[in-house]
N, C-alpha and C positions, 0 to 999 in steps of 0.2 A: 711376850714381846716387850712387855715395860719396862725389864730389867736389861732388855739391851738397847733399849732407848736412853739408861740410866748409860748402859756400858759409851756409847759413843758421847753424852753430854762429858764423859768424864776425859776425855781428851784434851788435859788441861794448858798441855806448851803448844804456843805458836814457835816456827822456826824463824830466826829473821834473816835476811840476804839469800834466801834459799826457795824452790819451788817446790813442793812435795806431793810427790802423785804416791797412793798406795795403790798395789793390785790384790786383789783377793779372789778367794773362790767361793761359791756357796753350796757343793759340798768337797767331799775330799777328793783330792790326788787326782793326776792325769789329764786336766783339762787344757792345761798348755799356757799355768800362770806364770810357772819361773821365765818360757819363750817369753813371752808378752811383757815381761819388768824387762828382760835383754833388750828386748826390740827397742822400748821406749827411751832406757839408755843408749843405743846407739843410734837415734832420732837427735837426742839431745845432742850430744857428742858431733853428729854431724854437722850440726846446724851452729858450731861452739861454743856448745857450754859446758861447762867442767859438768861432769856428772859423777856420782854414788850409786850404784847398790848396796841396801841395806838388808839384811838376812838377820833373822833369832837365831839360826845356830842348830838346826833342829840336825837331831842325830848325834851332835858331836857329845865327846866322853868327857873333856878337857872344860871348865869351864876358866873362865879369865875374871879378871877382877874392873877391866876396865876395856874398851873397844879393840876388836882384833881385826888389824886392816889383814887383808891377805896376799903375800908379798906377790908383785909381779914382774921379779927380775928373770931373767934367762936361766935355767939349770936349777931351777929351786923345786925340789920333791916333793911337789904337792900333794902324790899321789902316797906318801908315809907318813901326810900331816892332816887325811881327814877326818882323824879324831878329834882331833884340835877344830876344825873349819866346818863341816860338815859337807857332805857329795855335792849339795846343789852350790853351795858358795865356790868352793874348789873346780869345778865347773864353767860358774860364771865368768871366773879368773883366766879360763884357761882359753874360754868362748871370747870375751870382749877384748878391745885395746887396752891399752896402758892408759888412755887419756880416761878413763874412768875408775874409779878405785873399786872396790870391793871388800865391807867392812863387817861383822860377825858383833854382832850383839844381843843378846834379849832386849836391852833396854835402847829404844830405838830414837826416844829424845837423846838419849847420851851420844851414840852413835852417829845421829845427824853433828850433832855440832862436832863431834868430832871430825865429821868430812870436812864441814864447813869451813872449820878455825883451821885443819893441819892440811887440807888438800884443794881448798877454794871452791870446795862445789858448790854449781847453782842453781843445779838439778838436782834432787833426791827422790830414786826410785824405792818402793820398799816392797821388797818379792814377799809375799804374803803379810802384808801389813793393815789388814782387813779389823783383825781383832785386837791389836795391840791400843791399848789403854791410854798412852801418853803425849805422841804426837800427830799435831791435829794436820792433815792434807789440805791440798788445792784440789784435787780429784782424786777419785776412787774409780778405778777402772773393775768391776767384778766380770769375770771369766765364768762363762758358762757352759756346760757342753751342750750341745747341739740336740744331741738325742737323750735324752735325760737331766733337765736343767733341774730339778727335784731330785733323782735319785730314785728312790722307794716311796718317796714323800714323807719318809720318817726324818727325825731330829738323831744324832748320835746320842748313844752305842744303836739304836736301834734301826737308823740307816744312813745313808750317805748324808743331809742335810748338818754341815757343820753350823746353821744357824736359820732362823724363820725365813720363810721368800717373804714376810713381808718389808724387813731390811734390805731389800734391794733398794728399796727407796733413797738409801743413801748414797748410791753409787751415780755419778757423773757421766759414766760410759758402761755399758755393756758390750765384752766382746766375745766371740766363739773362736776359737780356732777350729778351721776345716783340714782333714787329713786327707782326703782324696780330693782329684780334679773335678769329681764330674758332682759335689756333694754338695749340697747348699744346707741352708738353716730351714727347718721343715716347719711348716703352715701352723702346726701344733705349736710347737715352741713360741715362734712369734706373739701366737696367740696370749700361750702361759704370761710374756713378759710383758705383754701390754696390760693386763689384770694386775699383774704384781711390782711393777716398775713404768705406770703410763709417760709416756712423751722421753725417756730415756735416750738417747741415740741408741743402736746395736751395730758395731763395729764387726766386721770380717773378713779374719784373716786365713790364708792358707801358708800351710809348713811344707814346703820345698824344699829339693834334696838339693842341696850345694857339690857331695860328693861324698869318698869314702878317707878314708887315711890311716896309715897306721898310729895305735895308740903312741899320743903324747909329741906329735905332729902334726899338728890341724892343719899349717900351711901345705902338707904333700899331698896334696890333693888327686885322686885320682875317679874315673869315671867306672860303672861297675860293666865290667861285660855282658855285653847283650845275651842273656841264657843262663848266667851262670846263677845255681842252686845255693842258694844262702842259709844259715839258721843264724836266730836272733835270739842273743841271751841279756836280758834285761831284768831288774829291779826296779819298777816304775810303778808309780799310781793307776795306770791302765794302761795294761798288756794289748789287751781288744785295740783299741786305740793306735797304737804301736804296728801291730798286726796289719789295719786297714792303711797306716802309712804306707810301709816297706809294699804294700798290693797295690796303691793310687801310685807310688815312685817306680814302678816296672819290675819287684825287683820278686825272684821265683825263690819265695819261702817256703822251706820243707818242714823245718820245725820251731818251735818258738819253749827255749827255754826257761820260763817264768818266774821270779823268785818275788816274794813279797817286797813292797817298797821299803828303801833304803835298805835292803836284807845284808847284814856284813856277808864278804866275803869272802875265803882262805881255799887251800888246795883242795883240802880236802870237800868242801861243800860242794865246788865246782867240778869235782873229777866226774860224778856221775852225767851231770848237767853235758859237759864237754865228749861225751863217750854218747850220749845222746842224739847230741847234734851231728857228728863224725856219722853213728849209722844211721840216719837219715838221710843221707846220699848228697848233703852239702858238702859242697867246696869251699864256703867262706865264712866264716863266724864275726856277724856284727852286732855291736854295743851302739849301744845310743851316747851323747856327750855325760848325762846326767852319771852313769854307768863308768863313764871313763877313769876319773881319780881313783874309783876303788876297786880297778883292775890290779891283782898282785905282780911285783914284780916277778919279771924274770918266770913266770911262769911257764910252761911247755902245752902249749894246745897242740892237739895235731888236724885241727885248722888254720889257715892264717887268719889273723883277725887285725878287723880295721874298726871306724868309729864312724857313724851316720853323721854327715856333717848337716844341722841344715840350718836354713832362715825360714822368717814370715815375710 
């Protein structure tokens, strides 16, 4: 625990003209942190203030030398430049308005003033900026799941725990995101976070289906037919997860084809995946947003496939 006591004293830039909330998780993948940086940019935004997403970059091939905004003009190929960006930035780009940038850096002091000085932001979100060494926040919102806020109760490689519960301490807010309507935060949990994080708020949110869409048109928004047999093909931090969504939203999933998070994609990885889902007796093949940009083009499913749209 000392040396990540060391690791947070070492947060040595303040940002100035600027707000800075980081969200993080306490262990890995699937909790519903990139949602929860979204939400809090488009909180900002609402209420008008220039806002930032800031992202490391994770996944991408391409590094840059200096901060990589992510362009968000009309017709721009997102979906052949996530090497460069990575899935969840590409994503974000694709999720938020305009009135918010979206900016690709490891180096996340650099990145802020980059928002600051060339886009006027007055908000800065930073989607998993829990660990990063250099700039110091206003808040730390840490994401927790619900039913497993420990994991295994081990530390990585040996289990989910990307860092000690007793670092919660540092966080300003704790939130869960809920996947079903009828789900709440369970009696145990609570209990965990009052031992490891006393007097902390516990924030809760639910993820709501906004609708479905064909990829790379969020605005065509369409509603899923009452009956109709889906399978869900995703690369995400947690499937499960995923799973009890598309079941809390109505929606009759017959198979859920699973691939590791951020798993690249190509014809040939997906042709079995897609011949899967087809004889499992669905009619629709859906992607989550995270999933979207590294949909290949021009591909041939012999499902139609659309994209989960949703909110918190």
């Amino acid at each position: 625990v000392d040396s990540f006591i060391f690791f947070k004293n070492f947060r040595r830039h303040r940002l100035s003209g600027a707000y800075v909330i980081a969200v993080g998780n306490l262990t890995i993948g699937g909790a519903g942190k990139s949602s929860l940086a979204r939400w809090l940019a488009l909180q900002a935004a609402d209420l008008g203030a220039r806002a930032a997403v800031l992202l490391r970059g994770h996944g991408t091939t391409e590094r840059a030398a200096r901060p990589t905004v992510v362009p968000d003009f009309a017709g721009y190929p997102l979906a052949r430049r996530v090497a460069r960006f990575g899935d969840e930035a590409a994503a974000h780009r694709t999720a938020l308005p305009k009135e918010v940038a979206v900016l690709v850096d490891p180096a996340r002091w650099r990145a802020a003033r980059a928002a600051v000085a060339g886009y006027g932001a007055r908000v800065i979100v930073l989607d998993d900026g829990w660990e990063q060494p250099d700039l110091r926040w206003d808040e730390l919102w840490v994401v927790i799941d619900p039913r497993r806020p420990a994991g295994n109760g081990a530390l990585l490689p040996a289990g989910a725990l990307r860092r000690p519960p007793a670092t919660l301490r540092e966080a300003t807010r704790l939130a869960c995101v809920l996947e079903e309507p009828s789900e709440d935060v369970p009696a145990e949990t609570r209990a965990w976070l009052d031992r490891h994080a006393p007097g902390t708020p516990l924030l809760r949110f639910r993820r709501v289906l906004r609708g479905i869409s064909p990829v790379g048109l969020k605005e065509a928004l369409e509603t899923p037919r009452a009956g109709v047999k889906v399978a869900l093909l995703s690369a995400v931090g947690s499937p499960r997860r995923l799973e009890r969504f598309a079941r809390g939203a109505g929606l009759d999933w017959r198979w859920h084809a699973a691939f590791p998070d951020h798993a690249a994609w190509d014809r040939a990885s997906l042709a079995g995946a897609l011949r899967e889902c087809r004889e499992s007796g669905a009619e629709l093949l859906l992607l989550t947003e995270k999933d979207e940009p590294r949909w290949p083009d021009a591909l041939k499913s012999p499902l139609p496939v659309r994209v989960l749209r949703t909110d918190l």
